[in-house]
N, C-alpha and C positions, 0 to 999 in steps of 0.2 A: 492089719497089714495095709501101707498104702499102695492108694490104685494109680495117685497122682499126687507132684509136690511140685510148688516154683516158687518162684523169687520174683515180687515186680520192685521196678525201680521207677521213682518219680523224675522225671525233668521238666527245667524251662528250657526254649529256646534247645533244645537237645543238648542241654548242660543237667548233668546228676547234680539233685539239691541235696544228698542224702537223708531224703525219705524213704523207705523201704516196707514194703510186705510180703514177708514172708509165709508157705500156707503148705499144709499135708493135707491130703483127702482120703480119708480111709473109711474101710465098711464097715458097715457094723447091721445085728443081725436085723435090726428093724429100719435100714436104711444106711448112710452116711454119715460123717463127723469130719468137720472141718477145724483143724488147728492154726489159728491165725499169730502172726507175731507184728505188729506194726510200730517201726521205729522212727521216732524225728523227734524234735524234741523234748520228746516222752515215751515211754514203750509201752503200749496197750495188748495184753495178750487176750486172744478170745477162743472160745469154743464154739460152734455153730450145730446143732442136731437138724437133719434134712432127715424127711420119712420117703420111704417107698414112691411116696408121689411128686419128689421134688419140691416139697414143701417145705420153708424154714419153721420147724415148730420148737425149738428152745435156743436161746443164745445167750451167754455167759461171757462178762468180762471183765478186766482188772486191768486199769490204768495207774501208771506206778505205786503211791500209797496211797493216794487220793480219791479216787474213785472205783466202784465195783459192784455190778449188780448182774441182775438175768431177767432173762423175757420168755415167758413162755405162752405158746400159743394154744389156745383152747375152743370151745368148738366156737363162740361167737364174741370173744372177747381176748385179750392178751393181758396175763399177771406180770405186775413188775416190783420187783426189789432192787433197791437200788440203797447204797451208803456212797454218800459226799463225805469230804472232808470235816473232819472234827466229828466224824461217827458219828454225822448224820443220819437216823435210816427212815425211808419212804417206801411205803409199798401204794401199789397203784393197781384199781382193777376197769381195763380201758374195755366200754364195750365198741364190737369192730363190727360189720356186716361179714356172714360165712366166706363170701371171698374172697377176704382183704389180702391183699401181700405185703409181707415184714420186707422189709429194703434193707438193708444191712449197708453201714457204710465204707465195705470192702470191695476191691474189684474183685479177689474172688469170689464173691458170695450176688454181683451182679447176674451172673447170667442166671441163677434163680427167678431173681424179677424179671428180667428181661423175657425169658421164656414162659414166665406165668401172664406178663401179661400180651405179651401174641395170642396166647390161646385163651386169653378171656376178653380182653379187648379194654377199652377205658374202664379202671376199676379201682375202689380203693386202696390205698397205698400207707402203710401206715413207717414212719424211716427216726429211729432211736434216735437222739442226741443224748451222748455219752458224757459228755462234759458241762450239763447245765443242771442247774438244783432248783428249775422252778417248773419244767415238765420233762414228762419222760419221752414226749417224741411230738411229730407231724404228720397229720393224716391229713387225706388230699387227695382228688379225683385223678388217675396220673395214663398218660396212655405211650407208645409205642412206637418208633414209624422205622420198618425197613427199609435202608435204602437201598443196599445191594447184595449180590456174592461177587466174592472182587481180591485179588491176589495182591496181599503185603509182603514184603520183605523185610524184617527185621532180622539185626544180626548174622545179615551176609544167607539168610537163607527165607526162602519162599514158600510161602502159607497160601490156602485157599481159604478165604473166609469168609463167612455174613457179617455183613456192615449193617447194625441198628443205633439207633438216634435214641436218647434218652438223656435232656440233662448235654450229657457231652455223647461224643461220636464211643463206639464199641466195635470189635473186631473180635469175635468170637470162632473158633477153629471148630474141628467136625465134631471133637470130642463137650461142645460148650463151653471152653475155657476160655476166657478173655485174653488176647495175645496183646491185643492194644487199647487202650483209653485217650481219647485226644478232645481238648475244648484249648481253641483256639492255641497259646504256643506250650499249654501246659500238659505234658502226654505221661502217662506209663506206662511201663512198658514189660514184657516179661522176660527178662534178661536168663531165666535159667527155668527147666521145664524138664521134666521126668514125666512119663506115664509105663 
């Protein structure tokens, strides 16, 4: 059953490019499951597993016929299967330090890292590239920086939210949900929101 669903929309210059992600958040009995849909174009659909601790420990996905693999996290290392193009298949076994955070490269799936690393502080970061056939990701010492609680208005109506810096600006609401994404004129946005 889901707890929460929206739709972010990408713009430049606050013109829709029609890039789109679309995302369900539903329980499940050992934590969360995020269903992600991200279109432009190509259409990547992914699965995301978060445990009890708000931890990303499996991610699965499938980019039109070309690419599709999963990541699973374990206790000091992350297993990846991955098939490229022309039924390619690579498996990969990445050793990580116990408190690495996966970064997923979904706005929904930000305020995971974002909240993991407030409460760890600079730590490693390990962030898939889905579309490359020579590694399976980017590990990297990555840290944090709050800058406010500060009221946005999107779509004619008015949010309280925490402003953190990561990469680009974040606008996360009471619930964690990313309402806004902004680096310089390119923003998304959460144009539709159910909980």
């Amino acid at each position: 059953m889901p707890i929460a669903e929206g739709l972010y929309q990408h713009r430049i210059a606050d013109q829709a490019n029609d890039i789109t992600e679309k995302w369900v958040l539903s329980q499940q009995d050992n934590g969360t499951q995020l269903n992600i849909t991200f279109s432009s174009d190509y259409t990547l659909t992914a699965t995301v597993l978060i445990n009890t601790s708000d931890s990303i420990t499996h991610f699965a996905y499938h980019i039109d016929d070309n690419f599709h693999g999963q990541y699973q996290r374990e206790a000091n290392s992350l297993s990846v299967e991955r098939t490229l193009p022309g039924n390619t298949r690579i498996s990969d076994q990445i050793i990580l330090p116990d408190d690495a955070i996966l970064d997923l490269p979904f706005v929904c799936c930000k305020p995971y890292t974002l909240l993991a690393l407030q409460k760890q502080g600079v730590s490693s970061v390990f962030a898939p590239l889905l579309r490359s056939g020579d590694r399976a990701g980017d590990l990297a010492k990555k840290s944090l920086r709050f800058v406010t609680n500060a009221k946005i208005t999107l779509e004619r109506q008015t949010y309280h939210t925490q402003h953190y810096r990561y990469g680009r600006d974040y606008w996360l609401n009471e619930y964690h949900h990313v309402l806004r994404a902004r680096q310089d004129l390119y923003d998304i946005i959460l144009v539709e929101y159910s909980r």
